[in-house]
C-alpha positions in Angstrom: -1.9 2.7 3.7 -2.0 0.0 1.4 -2.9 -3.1 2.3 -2.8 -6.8 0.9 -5.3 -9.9 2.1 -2.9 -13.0 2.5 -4.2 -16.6 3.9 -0.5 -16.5 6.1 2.9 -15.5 6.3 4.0 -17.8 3.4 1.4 -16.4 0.9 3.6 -13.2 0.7 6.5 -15.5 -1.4 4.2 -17.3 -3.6 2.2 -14.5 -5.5 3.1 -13.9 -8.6 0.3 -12.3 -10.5 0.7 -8.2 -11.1 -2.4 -6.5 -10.5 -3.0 -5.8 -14.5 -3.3 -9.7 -15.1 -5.6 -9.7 -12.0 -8.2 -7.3 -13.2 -7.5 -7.3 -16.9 -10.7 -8.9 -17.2 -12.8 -7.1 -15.1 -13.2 -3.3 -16.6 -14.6 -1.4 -13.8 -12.6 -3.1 -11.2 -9.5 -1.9 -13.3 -11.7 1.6 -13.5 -12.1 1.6 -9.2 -8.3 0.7 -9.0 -7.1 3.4 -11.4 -8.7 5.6 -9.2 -8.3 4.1 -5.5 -4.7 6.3 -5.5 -5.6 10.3 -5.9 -2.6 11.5 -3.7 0.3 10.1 -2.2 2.2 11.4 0.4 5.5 10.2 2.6 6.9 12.2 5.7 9.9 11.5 7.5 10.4 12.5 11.1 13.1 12.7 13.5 13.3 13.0 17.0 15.0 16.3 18.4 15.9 16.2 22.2 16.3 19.8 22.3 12.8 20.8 21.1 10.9 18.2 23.9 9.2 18.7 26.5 10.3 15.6 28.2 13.4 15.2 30.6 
């Protein structure tokens, strides 16, 4: 899960900074971000009538 602090709604249109101009000045948070991420993983699911329990 990755998640972004935002004052509101609107804030999500007006950012325009990447994250490397944000921390380009601050070494070890650059260090803590580089390594925030070890794996990443996506699944996908899909509902199959025939293999529920459920009427």
């Amino acid at each position: 899960m990755r998640m972004v602090a935002r004052e509101n709604w609107a804030s999500y249109d007006r950012f325009n900074r990447s994250v490397v101009d944000l921390l380009a000045n601050d070494e070890v948070a650059l260090l803590d971000f580089a390594d925030a991420a070890q794996v990443s993983n996506t699944d996908s699911w899909r509902y199959r009538a025939e293999l529920s329990n459920l009427p």
